[in-house]
N, C-alpha and C positions, 0 to 999 in steps of 0.2 A: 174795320179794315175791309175792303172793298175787292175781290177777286176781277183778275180781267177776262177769267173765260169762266165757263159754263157748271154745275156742280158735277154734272157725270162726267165732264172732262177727269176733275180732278179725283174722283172715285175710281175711274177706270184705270186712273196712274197709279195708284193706291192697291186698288187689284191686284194691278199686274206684278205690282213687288210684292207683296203678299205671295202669289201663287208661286213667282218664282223662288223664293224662299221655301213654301212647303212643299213644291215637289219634291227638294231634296230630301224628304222625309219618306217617299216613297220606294220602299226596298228595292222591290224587284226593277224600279228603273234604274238605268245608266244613265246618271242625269249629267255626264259631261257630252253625252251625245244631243241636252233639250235644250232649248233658249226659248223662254217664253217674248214673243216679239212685239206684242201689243195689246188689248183689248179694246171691244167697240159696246158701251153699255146704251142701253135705249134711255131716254130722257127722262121717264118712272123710274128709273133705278129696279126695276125688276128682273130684266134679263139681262145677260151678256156675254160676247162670245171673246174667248181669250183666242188669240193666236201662237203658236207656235213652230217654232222649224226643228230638223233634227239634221246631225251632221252624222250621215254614215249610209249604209248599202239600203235599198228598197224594203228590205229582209228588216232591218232596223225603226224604219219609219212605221212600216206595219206592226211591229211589235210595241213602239213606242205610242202609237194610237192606240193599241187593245189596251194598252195599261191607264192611257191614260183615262182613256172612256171607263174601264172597269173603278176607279178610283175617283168619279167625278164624285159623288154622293160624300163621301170622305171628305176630301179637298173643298167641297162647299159648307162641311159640317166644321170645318177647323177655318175656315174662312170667315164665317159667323162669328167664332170664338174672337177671332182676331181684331174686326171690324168694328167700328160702335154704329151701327146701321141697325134701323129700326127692322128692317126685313133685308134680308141675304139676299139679292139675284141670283134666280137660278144661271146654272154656268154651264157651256158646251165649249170645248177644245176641236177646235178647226185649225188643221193645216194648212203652214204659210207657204207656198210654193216659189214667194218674191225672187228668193236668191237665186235660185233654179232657171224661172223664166229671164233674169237678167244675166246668165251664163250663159244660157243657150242664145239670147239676141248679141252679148259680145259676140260668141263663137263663127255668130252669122254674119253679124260686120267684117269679120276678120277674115272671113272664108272669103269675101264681096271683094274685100281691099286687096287681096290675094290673087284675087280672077283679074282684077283691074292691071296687076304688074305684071 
């Protein structure tokens, strides 16, 4: 059977539900505030960066980064478990700002369309 895209494509999708899956395993977060939004693995399969967004106050997004940086080592230890990968990429969580900068360029149209009437 013949794949139409790439093998890290389909490991990084593989990741991504994986992680978002174990975060939920993670106490001290509020994980109705996480959505794991992507991953981007390099081509060796050895690194990769997950993305994430969080829905709530500044106060929340920085707490949500400490825990999740504090929990990488974990969350790649049980990722391992999870994967049949001969070696685990190491993993770093980077914040998705997507929704944010596409809220604030609506807000600006709208301000534009506003000044025009």
């Amino acid at each position: 059977m013949a794949f139409s895209y790439k093998r890290s494509i389909r490991v990084g999708e593989l990741i991504q539900q994986t992680v978002s899956k174990l975060i939920r395993n993670i106490e001290e977060l509020n994980t109705e505030l996480v959505t794991i939004v992507g991953t981007k693995i390099t081509d060796d399969l050895l690194s990769c960066r997950i993305y994430y967004s969080v829905l709530g106050s500044q106060e929340d997004k920085k707490k949500v980064n400490e825990i999740l940086r504090k929990n990488t080592k974990e969350v790649r230890h049980q990722l391992a478990l999870h994967l049949n990968l001969r070696r685990t990429p190491e993993i770093s969580f980077i914040y998705d700002a997507t929704n944010e900068n596409a809220a604030k360029i609506f807000n600006i149209l709208k301000q534009i369309e506003e000044e025009k009437n």
